[in-house]
C-alpha positions as CSV (number, residue, x, y, z in Angstrom):
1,X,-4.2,0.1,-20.4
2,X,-4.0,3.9,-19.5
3,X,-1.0,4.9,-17.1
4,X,-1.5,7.2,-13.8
5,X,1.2,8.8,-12.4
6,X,0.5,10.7,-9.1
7,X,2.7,13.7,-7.5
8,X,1.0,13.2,-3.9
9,X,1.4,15.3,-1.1
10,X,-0.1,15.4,2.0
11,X,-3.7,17.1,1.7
12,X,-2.9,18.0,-2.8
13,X,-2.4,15.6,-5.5
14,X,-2.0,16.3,-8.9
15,X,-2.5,13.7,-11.4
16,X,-1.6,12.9,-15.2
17,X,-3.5,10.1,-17.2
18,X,-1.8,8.8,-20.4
19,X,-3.0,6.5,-23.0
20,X,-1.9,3.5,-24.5
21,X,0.1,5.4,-27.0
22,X,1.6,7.5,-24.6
23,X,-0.8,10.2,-24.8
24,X,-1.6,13.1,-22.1
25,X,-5.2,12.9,-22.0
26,X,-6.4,14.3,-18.6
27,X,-4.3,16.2,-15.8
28,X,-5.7,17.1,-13.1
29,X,-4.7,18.8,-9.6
30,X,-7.4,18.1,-6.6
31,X,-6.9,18.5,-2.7
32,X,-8.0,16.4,0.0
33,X,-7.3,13.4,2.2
34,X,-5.8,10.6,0.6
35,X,-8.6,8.3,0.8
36,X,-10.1,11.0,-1.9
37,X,-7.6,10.5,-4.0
38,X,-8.0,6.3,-4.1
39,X,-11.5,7.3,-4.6
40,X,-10.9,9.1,-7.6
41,X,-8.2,7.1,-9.2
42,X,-10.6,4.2,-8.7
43,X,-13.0,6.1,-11.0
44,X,-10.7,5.8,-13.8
45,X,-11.0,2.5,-14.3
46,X,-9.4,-1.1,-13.0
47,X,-7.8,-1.5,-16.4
48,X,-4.7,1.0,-15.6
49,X,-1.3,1.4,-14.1
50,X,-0.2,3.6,-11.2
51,X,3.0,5.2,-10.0
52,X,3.8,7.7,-7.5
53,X,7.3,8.5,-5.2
54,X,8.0,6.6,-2.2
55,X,6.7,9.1,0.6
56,X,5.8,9.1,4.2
57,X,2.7,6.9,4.7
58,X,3.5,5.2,1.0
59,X,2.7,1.5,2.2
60,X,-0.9,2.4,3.2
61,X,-1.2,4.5,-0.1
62,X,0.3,1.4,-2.1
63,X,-2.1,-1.2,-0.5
64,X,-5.6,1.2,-1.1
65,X,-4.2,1.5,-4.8
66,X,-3.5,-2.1,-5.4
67,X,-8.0,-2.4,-4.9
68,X,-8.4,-0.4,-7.7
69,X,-5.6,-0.9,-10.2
70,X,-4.0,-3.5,-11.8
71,X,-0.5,-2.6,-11.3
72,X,0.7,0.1,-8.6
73,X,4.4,0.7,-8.7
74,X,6.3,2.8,-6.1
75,X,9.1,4.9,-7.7
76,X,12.4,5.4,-5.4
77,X,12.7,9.3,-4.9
78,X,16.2,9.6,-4.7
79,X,16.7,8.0,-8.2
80,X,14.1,10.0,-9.8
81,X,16.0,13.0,-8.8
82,X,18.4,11.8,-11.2
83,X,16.8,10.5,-14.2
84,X,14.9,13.8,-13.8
85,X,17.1,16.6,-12.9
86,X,15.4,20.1,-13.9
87,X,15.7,23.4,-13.5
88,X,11.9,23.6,-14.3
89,X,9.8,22.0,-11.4
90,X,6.2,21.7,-9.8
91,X,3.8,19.0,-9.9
92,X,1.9,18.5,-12.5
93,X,5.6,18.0,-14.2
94,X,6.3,15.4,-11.9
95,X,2.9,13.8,-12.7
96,X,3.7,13.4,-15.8
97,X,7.0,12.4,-15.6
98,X,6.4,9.7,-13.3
99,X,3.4,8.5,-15.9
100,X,6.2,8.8,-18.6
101,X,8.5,6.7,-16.8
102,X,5.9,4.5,-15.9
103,X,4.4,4.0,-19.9
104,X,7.9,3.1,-20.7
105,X,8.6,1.1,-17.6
106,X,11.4,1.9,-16.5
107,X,10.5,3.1,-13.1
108,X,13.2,2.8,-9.8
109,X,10.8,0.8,-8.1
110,X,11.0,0.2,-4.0
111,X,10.1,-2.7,-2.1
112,X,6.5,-2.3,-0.3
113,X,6.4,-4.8,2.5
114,X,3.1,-6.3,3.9
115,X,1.2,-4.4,6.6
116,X,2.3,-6.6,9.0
117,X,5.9,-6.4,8.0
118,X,5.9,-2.5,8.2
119,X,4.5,-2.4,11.8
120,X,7.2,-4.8,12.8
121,X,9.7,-2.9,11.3
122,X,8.1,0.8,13.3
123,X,8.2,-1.2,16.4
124,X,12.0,-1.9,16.1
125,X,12.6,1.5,15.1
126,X,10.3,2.3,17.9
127,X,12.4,0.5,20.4
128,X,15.9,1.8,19.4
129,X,13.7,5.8,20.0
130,X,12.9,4.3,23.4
131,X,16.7,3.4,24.0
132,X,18.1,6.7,23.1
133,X,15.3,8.2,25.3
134,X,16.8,6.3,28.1
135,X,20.4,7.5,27.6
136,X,19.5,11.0,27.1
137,X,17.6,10.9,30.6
138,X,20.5,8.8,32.3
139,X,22.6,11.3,31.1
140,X,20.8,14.4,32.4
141,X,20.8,12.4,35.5
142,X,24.4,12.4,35.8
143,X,24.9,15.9,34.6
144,X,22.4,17.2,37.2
145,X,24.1,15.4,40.3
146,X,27.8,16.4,38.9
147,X,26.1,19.9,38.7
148,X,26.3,19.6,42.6
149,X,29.1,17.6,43.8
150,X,27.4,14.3,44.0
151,X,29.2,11.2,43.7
152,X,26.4,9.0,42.4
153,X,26.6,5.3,44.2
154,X,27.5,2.5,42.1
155,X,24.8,0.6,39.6
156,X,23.1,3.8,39.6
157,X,20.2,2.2,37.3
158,X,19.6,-0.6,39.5
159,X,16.7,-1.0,41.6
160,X,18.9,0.2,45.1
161,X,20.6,3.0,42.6
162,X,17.2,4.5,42.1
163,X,16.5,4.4,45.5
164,X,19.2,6.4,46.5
165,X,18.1,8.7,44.0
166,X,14.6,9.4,45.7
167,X,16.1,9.5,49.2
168,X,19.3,11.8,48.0
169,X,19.1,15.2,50.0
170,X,19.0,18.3,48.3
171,X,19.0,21.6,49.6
172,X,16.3,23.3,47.3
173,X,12.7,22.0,46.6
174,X,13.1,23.2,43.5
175,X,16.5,20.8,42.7
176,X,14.1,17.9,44.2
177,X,11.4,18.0,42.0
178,X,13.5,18.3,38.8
179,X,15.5,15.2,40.2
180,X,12.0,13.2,40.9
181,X,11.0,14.5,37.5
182,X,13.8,13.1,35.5
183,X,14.0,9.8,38.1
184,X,9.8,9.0,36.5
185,X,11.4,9.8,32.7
186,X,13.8,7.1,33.3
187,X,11.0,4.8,34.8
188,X,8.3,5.2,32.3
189,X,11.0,5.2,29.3
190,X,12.2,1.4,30.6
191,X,8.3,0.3,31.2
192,X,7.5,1.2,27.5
193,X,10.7,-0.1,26.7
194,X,10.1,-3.6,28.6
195,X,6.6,-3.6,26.4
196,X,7.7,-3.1,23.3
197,X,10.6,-5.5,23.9
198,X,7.9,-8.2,24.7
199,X,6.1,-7.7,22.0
200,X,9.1,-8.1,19.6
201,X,10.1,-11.3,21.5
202,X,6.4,-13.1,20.6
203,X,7.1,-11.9,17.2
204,X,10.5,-13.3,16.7
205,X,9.5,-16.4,17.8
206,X,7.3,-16.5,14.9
207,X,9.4,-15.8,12.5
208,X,12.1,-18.4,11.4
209,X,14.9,-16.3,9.7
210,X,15.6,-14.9,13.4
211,X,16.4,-18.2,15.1
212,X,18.8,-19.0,11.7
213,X,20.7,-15.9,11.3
214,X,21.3,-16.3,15.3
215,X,23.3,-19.2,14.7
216,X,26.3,-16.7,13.6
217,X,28.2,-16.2,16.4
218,X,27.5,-12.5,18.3
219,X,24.2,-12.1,16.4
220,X,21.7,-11.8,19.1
221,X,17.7,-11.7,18.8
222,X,17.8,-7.8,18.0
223,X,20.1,-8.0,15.3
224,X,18.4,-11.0,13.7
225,X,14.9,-9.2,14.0
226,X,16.0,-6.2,12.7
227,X,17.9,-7.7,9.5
228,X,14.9,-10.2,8.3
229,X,12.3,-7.6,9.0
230,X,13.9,-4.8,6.5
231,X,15.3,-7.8,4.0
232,X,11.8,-8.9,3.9
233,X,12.3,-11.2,0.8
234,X,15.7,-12.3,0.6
235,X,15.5,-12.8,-3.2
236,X,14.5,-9.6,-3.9
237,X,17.9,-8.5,-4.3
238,X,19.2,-9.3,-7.9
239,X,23.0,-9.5,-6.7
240,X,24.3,-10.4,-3.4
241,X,26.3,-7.5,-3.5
242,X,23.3,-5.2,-3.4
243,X,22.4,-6.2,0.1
244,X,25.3,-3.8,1.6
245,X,23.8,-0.7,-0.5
246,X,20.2,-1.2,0.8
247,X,22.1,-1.0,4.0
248,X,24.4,1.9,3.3
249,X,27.4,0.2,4.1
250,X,29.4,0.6,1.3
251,X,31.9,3.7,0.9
252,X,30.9,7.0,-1.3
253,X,32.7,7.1,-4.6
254,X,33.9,9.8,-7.0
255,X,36.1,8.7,-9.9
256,X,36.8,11.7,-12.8
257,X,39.6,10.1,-15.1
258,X,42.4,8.6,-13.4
259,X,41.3,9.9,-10.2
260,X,39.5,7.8,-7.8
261,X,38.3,8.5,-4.0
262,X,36.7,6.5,-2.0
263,X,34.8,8.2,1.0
264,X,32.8,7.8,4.4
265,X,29.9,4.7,4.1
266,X,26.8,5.8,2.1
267,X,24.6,5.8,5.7
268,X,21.2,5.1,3.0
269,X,18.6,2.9,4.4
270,X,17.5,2.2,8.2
271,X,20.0,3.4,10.7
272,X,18.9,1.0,13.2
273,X,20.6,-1.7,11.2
274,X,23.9,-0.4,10.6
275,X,23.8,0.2,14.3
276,X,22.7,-3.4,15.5
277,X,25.3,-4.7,12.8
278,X,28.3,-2.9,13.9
279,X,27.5,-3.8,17.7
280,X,27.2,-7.9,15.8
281,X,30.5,-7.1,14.3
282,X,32.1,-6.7,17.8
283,X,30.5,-9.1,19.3
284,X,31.8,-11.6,16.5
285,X,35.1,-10.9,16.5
286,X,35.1,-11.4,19.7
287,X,34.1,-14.8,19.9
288,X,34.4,-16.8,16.6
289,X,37.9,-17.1,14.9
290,X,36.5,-16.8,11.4
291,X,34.7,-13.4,12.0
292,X,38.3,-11.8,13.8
293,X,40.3,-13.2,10.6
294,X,38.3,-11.5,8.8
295,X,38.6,-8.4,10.6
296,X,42.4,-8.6,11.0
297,X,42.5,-9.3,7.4
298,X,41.2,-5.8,6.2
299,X,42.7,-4.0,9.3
300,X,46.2,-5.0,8.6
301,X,47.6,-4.4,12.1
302,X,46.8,-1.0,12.1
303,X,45.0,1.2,14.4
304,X,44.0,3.8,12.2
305,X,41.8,1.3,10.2
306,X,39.8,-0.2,12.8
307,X,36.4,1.9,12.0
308,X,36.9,0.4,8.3
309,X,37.3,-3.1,9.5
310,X,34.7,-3.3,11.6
311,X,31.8,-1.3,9.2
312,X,33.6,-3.9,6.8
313,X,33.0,-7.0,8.8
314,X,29.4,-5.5,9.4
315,X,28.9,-5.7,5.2
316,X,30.6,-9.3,5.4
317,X,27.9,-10.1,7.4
318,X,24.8,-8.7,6.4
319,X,25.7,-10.7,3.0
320,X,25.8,-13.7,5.0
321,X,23.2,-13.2,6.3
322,X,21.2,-13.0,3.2
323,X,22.9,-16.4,1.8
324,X,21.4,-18.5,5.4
325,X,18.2,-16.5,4.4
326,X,18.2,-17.9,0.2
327,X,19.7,-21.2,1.3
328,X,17.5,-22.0,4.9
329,X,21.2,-23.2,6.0
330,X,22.7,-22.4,9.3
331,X,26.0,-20.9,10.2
332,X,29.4,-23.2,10.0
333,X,31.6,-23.5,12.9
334,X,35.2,-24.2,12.1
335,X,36.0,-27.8,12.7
């Protein structure tokens, strides 16, 4: 077996070929489209092993390489930043490098999903884009009218609110069309929105993790989608404890001798998560008794610690999440 690694960039590749002893024997830079480059790995030979970093675009690379090799392995960037830290850079060292790594396998690999499990995961992300589009444009809204002593009416989103918004009178033409302008933002970001929320409905009713992982109380459908879809494979995870990492909820750490700190979360991995699970957090407390006693327990009656309690329930959570999704069982309610 030979070992490829790949330093891939958008339209340039470079790529180093070792032996089975470990041996350089061809490097090689090229440019061109990436279907040129699974075209000329493929003429190496199916007998071989491939690794490149986890990039924009990755999943597609990783599915085109899986025709033509035996074993295609995705290397997390972020840690190869630190098994590799050099003053002396550029990409045919990184090719090699990553073959290295690769002929002595111990690569940082990263989950690749199925195709159908990364389109599922763009249209959530898609979604939340569509949400913040509506805010921004509510909020211009209501920064325009303040601009000129309007007192909007109330349930100014609702179908008699946007009425009044096409009928409001406005002294320039010029305040009227950027008023009609933002009104048909608003209106074509909630049709798109309305689509893409359909979509996500047919798909969640094919999925079976969403309906279990509802069953915890304040976890609705777009909390449940968007946890299964980027768990993926709920064993996947070697430790339980792992979960809140992939999700960045766990706090930064420095430690140097007897000194420890421990800072803000992490924030790593998809942000829509860690939004949708701190909106489930609130939600839970709210209504089940064993969620808020677990809050209360790590807020300890004081105000100043409410952020950490809730990001904290959020983790709790999340890694109970992942048990229902192991075990196929559903949430307890207290007797």
């Amino acid at each position: 077996m030979v070992y490829v690694g790949i330093d891939v960039h958008s339209s340039q590749w470079t790529i180093c070929v070792l032996d089975e002893n470990g041996k350089c024997v061809m490097a090689r830079e090229l440019r061109g489209d990436w279907r040129g480059l699974v075209k000329q790995v493929g003429e190496i030979g199916p007998d071989m092993a491939v690794c490149f970093e986890a990039t924009c675009g990755a999943g597609w690379l990783y599915d085109q390489l899986r025709k033509v090799a035996g074993r295609v392995v995705v290397a997390n960037a972020m840690k190869m930043k630190l098994v590799f830290a050099s003053k002396r850079k550029n990409d045919g060292r990184d090719a090699e490098r990553l073959a290295k790594i690769l002929f002595l396998d111990e690569v940082p690999g990263v989950h690749i999903p199925s195709r159908e499990v990364r389109s599922w995961r763009m249209l959530i992300e898609h979604r939340r884009s569509l949400l913040v589009r509506c805010t921004a444009v509510r909020n211009r809204i209501r920064c325009f009218l303040r601009s000129f002593g309007v007192t909007p009416v109330k349930g100014l989103w609702t179908k008699k609110g946007l009425r009044w918004l096409e009928e409001l009178k406005l002294d320039l033409r010029c305040e009227r069309v950027q008023l009609d302008i933002l009104v048909e933002e608003l209106l074509d970001a909630q049709e798109r929105l309305k689509a893409v929320t359909r979509e996500l409905d047919v798909i969640s009713t094919e999925k079976p993790g969403v309906a279990l992982v509802m069953t915890i109380p304040g976890v609705g459908v777009r909390t449940a989608e968007a946890v299964v879809a980027y768990i993926d494979d709920a064993w996947r995870f070697a430790r339980m404890k792992r979960i809140g990492s992939y999700f960045g909820l766990i706090p930064s750490q420095h430690q140097s001798g007897g000194t420890k700190h421990m800072g803000r979360i992490t924030r790593q991995g998809p942000s829509v998560v860690r939004w949708l699970l701190t909106e489930a957090a609130w939600q839970g407390i709210r209504k089940s008794s064993k969620i808020r006693a677990f809050y209360e327990r790590v807020e300890r009656k004081d105000p100043n610690r409410r952020k950490v309690a809730v990001v904290a329930t959020a983790h709790y959570l999340v890694r109970v999440m992942l048990a229902m999704l192991r075990s196929g069982e559903a949430w307890r309610f207290a007797a």
